[in-house]
VOLOLUM-319664 format. One record per residue (C-alpha): z, x, y; residue number from 1. Coordinates in Angstrom, 2 decimals. Layout:
@Z:Z&X:X&Y:Y&k:NUM
...
END
This chain:
@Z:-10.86&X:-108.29&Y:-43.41&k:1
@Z:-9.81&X:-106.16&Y:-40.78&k:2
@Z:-9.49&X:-107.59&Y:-36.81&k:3
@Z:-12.50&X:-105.65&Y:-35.81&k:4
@Z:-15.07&X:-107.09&Y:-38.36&k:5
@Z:-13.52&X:-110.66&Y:-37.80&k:6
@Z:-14.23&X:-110.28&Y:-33.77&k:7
@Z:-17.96&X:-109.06&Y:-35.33&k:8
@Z:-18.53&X:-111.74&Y:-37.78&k:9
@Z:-16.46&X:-114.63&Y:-35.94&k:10
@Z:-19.67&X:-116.14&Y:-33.96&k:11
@Z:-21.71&X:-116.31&Y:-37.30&k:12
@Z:-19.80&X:-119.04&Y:-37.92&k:13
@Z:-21.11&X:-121.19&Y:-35.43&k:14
@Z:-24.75&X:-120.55&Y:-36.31&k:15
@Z:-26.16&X:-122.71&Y:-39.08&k:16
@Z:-29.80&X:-123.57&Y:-40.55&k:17
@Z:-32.01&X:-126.15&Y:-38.83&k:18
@Z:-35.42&X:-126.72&Y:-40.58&k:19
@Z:-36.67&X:-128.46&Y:-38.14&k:20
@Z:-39.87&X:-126.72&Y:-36.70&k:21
@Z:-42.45&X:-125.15&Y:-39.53&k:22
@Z:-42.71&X:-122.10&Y:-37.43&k:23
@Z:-44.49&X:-119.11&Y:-39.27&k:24
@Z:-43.57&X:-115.73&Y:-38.77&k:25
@Z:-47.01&X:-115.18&Y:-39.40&k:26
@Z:-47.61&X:-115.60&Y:-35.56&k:27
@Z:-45.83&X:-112.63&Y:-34.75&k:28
@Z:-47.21&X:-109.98&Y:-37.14&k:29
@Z:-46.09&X:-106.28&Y:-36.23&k:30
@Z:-48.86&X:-104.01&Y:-35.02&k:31
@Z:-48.89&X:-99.93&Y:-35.49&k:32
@Z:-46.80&X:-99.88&Y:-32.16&k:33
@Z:-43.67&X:-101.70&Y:-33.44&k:34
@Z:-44.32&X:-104.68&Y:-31.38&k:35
@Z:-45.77&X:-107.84&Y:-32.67&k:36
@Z:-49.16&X:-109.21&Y:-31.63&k:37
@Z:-50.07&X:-112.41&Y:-32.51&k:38
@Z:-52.44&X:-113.35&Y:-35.08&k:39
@Z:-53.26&X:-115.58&Y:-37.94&k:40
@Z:-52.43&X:-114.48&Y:-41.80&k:41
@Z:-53.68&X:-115.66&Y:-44.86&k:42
@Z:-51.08&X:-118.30&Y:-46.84&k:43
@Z:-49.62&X:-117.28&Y:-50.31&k:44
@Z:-50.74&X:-119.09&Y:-52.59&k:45
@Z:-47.72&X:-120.73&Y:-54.66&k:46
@Z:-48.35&X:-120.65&Y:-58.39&k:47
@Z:-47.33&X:-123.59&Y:-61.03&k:48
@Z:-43.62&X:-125.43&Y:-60.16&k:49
@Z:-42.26&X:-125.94&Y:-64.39&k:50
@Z:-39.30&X:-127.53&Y:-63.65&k:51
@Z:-36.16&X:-126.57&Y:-65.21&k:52
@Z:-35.00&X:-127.60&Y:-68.91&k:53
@Z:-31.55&X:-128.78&Y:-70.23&k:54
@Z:-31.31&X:-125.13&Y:-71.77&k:55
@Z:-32.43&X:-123.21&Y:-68.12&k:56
@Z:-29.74&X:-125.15&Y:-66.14&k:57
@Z:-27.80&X:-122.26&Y:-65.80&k:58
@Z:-30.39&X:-119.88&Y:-64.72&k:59
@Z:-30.28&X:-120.51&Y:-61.10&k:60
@Z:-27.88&X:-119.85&Y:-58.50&k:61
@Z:-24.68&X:-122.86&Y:-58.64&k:62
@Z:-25.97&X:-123.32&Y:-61.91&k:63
@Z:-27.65&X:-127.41&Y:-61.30&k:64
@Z:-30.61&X:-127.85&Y:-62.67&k:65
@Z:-33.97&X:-127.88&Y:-60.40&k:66
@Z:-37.61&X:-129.42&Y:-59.91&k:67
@Z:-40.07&X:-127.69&Y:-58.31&k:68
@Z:-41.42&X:-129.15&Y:-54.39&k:69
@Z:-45.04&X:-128.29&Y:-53.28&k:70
@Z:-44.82&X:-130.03&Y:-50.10&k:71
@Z:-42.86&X:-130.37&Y:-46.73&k:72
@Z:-41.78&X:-127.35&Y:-44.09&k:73
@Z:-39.65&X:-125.51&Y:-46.06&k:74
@Z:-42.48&X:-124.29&Y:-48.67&k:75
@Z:-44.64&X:-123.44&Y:-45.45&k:76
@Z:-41.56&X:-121.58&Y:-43.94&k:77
@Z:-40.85&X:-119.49&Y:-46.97&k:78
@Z:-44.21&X:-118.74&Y:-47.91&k:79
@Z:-45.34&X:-117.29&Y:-44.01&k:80
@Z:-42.20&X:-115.39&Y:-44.47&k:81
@Z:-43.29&X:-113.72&Y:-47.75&k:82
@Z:-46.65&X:-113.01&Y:-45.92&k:83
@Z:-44.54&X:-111.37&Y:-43.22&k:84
@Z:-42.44&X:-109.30&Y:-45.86&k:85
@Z:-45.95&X:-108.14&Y:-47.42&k:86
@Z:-46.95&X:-106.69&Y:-44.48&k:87
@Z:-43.37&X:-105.24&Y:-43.44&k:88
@Z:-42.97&X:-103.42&Y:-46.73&k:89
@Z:-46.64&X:-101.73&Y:-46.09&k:90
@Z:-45.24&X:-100.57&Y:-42.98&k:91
@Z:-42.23&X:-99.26&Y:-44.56&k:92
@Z:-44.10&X:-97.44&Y:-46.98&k:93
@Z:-46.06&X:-95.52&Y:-43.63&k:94
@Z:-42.74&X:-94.78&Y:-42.17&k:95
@Z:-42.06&X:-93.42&Y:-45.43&k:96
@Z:-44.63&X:-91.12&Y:-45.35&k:97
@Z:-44.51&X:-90.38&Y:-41.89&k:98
@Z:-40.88&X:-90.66&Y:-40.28&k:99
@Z:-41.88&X:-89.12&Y:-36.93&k:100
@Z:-44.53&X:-91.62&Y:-36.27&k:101
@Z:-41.81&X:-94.93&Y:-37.52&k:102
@Z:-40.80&X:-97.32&Y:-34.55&k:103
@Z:-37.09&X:-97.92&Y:-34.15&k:104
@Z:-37.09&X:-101.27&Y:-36.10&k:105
@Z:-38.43&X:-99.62&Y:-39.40&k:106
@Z:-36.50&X:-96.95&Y:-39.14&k:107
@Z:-33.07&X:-98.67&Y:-38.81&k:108
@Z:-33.53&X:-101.03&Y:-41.29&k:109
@Z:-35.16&X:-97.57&Y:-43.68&k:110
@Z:-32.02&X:-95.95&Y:-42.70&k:111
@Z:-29.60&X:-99.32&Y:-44.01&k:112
@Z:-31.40&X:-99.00&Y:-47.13&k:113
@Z:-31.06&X:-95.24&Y:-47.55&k:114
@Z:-27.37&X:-95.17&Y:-46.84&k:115
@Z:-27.07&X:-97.86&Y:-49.97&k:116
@Z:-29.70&X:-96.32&Y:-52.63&k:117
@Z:-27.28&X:-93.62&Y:-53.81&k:118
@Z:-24.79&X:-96.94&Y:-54.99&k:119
@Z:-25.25&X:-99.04&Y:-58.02&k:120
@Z:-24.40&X:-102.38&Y:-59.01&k:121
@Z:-21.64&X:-104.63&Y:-56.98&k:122
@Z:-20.88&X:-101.31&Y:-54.89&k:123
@Z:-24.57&X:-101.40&Y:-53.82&k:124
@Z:-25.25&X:-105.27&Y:-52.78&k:125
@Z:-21.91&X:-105.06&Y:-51.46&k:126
@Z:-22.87&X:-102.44&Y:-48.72&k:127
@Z:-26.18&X:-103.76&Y:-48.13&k:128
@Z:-23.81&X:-106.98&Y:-47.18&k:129
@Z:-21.75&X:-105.35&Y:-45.27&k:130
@Z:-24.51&X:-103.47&Y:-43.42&k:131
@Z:-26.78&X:-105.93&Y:-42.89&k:132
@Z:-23.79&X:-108.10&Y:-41.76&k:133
@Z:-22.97&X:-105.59&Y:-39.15&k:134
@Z:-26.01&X:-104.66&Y:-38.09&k:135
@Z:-27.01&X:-108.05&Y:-36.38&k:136
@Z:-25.41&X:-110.13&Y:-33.78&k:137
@Z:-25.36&X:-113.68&Y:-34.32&k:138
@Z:-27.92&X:-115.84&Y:-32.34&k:139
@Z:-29.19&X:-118.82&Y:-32.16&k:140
@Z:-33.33&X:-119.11&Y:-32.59&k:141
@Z:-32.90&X:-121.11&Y:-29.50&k:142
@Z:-31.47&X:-118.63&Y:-27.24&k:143
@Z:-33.26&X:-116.00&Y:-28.90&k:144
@Z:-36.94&X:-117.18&Y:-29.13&k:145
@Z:-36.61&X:-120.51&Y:-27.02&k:146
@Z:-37.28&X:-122.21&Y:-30.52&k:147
@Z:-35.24&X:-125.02&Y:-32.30&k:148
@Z:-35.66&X:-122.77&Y:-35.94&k:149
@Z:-37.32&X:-119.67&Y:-36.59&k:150
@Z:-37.58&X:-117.65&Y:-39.69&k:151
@Z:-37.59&X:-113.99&Y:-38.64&k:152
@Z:-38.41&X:-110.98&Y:-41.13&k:153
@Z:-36.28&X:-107.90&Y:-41.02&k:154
@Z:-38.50&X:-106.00&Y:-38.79&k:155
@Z:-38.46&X:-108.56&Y:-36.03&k:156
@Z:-35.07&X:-109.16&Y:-36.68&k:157
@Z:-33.95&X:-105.53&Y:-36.40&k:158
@Z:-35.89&X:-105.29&Y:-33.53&k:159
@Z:-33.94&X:-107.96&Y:-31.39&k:160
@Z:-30.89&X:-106.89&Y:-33.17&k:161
@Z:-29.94&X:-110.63&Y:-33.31&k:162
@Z:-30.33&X:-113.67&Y:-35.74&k:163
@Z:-28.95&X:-116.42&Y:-37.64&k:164
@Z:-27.68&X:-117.15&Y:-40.88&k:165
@Z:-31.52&X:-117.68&Y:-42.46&k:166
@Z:-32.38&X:-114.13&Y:-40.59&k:167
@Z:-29.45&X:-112.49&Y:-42.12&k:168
@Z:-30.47&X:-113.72&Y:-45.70&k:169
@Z:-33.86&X:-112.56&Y:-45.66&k:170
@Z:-33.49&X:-108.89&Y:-44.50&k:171
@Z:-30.93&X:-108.96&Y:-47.12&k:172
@Z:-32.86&X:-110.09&Y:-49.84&k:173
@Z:-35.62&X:-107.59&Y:-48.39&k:174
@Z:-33.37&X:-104.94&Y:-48.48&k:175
@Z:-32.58&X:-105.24&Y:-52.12&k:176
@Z:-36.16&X:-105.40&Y:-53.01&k:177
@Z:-36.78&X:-102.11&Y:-51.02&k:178
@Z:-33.93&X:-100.85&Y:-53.46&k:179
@Z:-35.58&X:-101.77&Y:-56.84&k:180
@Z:-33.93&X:-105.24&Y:-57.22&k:181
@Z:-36.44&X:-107.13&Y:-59.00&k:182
@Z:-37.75&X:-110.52&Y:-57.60&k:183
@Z:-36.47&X:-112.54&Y:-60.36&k:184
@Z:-32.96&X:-111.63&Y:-59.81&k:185
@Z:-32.86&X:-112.48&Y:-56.06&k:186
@Z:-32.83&X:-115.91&Y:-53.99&k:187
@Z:-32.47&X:-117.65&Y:-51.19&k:188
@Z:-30.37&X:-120.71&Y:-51.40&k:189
@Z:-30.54&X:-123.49&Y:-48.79&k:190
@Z:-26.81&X:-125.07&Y:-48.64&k:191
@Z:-24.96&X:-127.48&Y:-46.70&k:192
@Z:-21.46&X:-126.01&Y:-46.00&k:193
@Z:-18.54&X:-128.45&Y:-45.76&k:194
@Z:-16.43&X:-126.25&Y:-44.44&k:195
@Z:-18.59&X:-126.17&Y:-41.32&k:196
@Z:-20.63&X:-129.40&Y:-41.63&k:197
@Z:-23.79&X:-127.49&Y:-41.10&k:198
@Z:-26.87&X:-126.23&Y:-43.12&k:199
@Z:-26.81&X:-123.20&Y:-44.07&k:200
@Z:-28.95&X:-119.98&Y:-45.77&k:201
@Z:-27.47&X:-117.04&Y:-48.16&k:202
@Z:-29.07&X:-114.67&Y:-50.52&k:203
@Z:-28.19&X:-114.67&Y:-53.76&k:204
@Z:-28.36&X:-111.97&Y:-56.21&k:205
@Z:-28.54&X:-111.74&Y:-59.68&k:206
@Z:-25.91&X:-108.78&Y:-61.02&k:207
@Z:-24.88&X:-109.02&Y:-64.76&k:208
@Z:-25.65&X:-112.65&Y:-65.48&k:209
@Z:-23.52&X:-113.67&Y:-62.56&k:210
@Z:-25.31&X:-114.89&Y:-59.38&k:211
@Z:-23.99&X:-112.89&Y:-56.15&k:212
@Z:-23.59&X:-115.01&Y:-52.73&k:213
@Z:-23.88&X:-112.83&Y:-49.60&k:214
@Z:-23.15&X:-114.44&Y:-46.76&k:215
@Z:-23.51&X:-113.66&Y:-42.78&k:216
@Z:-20.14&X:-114.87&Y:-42.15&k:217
@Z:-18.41&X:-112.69&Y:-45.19&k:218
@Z:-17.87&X:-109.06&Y:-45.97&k:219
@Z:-16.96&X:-109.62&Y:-49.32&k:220
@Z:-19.30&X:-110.11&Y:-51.92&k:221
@Z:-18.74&X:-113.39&Y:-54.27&k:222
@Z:-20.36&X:-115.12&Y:-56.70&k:223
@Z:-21.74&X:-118.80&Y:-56.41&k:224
@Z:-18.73&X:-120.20&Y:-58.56&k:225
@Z:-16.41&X:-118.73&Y:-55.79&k:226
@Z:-18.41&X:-120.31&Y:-52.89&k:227
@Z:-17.17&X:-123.32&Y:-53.61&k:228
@Z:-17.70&X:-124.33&Y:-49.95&k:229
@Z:-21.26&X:-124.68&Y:-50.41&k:230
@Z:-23.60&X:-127.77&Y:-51.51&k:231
@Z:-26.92&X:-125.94&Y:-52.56&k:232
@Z:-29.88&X:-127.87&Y:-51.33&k:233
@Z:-32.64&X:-126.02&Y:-52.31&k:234
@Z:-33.21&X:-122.86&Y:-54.22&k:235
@Z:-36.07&X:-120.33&Y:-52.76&k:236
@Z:-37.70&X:-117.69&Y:-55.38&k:237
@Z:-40.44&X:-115.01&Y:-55.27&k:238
@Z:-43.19&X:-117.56&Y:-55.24&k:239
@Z:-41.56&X:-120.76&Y:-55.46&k:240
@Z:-39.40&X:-123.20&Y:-53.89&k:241
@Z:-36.88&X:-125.83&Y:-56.21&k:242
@Z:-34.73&X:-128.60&Y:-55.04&k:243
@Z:-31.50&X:-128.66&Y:-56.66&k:244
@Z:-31.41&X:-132.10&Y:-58.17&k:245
@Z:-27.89&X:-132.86&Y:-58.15&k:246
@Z:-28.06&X:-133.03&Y:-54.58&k:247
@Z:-24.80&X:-134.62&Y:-52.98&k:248
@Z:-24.73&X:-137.28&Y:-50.51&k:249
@Z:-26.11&X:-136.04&Y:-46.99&k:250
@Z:-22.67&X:-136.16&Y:-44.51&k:251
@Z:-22.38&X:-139.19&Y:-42.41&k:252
@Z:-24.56&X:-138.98&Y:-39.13&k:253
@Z:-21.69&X:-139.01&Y:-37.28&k:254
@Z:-20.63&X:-136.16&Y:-38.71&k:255
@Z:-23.80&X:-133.81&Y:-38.09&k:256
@Z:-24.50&X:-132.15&Y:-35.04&k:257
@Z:-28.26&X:-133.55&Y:-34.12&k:258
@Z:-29.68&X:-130.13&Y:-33.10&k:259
@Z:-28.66&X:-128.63&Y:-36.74&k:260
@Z:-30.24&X:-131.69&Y:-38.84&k:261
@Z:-32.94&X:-131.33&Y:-41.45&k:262
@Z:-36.07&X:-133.55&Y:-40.28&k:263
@Z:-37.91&X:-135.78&Y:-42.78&k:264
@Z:-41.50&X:-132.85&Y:-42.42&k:265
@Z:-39.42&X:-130.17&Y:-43.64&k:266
@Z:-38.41&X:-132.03&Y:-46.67&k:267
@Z:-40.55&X:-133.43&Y:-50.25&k:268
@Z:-41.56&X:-137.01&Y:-49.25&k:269
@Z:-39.63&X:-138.44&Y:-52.36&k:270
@Z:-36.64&X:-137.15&Y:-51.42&k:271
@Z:-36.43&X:-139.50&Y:-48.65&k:272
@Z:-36.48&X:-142.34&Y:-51.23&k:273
@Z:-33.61&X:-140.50&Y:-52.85&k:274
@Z:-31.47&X:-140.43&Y:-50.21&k:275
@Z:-32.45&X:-143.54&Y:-49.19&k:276
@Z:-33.03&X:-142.85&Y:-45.82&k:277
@Z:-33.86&X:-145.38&Y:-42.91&k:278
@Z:-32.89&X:-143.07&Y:-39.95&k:279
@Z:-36.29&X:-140.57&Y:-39.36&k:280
@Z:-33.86&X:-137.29&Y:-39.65&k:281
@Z:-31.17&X:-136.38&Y:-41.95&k:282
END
């Protein structure tokens, strides 16, 4: 990595994931204008959680095996964001049709996307890394929205320019399904980092029966057995959400920075009782 995109992607580092608000991005929807207006969308509805079987172990990102949560923050987070990517892919369609009338949030992020459509496989997710990467200065939800944790879609995102590491997955995995990537092959993955003893988000992508890890604070493209840094926590699909049931050990308390801890709403109630928790956050 060059000097240049290490001065760009150096403050990433420092931003991490805390799930500890259920905001939904469904409070700030984007009107015709390219501002958003608040108002109130409909929930997704979440279809059946099978859990995994000894023969399907492999078929998520990291490779553990999975059950399937219906409860807690994180399924509310995830599924307000999909409501929010609905109605941001409608409006990328319009801009589509009509370039001239497309505010400059659609229109950068259309323009990320076009640059990458003419590339194919590793060359392809690799730029829309990159791009994405370089696109949006690191920011805390806090300093940006006066929030603890906020899930932002692309447009909003490419609007403030800014984000952290969730914000950075989404508008990536967004991007790839603006460039035919289908649904199946693409995740979100919830982590805890060791490295930087802090929670953290990447998108994952499925290319060749090898799962793809792009991450805010990498150029480079690897796949999940190279990220051996990361502890997935939970894995995020289409219309479902899994915990990854060889969870390790949460880090000492002493360890984790308060302001970047899970809290118990955000999580499946049973998973407390896992853990074995007596101490209200994680």
């Amino acid at each position: 990595m060059v000097l240049s995109q290490w001065r760009v992607m150096a403050p990433a580092i420092a931003l991490c994931l805390n799930l500890s608000a259920a905001w939904s991005p469904a409070s700030a929807a984007l009107d015709r204008s390219g501002s958003y207006a608040a108002r109130s969308l409909p929930s997704i509805p979440f279809g059946n959680l099978p859990n995994l079987g000894a023969d399907e172990k492999t078929a998520e990102p990291f490779g553990n095996a999975t059950t399937g949560i219906s409860s807690g923050g994180l399924i509310r987070k995830w599924q307000d964001v999909q409501t929010g990517l609905a109605r941001e892919y409608q409006t990328l369609n319009e801009c589509r049709r009509d370039p001239a009338s497309c505010a400059t949030a659609p229109t950068l992020f259309l323009s990320l996307i076009e640059t990458s459509r003419n590339l194919t496989g590793l060359a392809r997710i690799t730029a829309v890394n990159r791009a994405i990467n370089l696109a949006i200065r690191p920011m805390t939800d806090l300093a940006q929205y006066g929030q603890a944790e906020l899930w932002a879609t692309p447009l909003m995102t490419f609007t403030s320019g800014a984000g952290d590491c969730e914000d950075y997955a989404i508008a990536k995995y967004a991007a790839l399904i603006q460039l035919g990537v289908s649904p199946d092959d693409l995740r979100l993955v919830v982590a805890y980092d060791r490295g930087t003893r802090e929670n953290h988000a990447v998108a994952a992508v499925r290319l060749e029966q090898r799962w793809l890890i792009l991450d805010n604070i990498a150029i480079d493209v690897r796949d999940d057995a190279g990220s051996t840094n990361l502890d997935p926590l939970f894995i995020l699909g289409d219309q479902w959400v899994r915990r990854v049931d060889t969870t390790p050990k949460p880090p000492a308390i002493n360890d984790v920075d308060p302001a970047n801890r899970f809290r118990m709403s955000d999580l499946p109630e049973n998973l407390s009782i896992k853990f074995g928790l007596i101490d209200p956050v994680l």
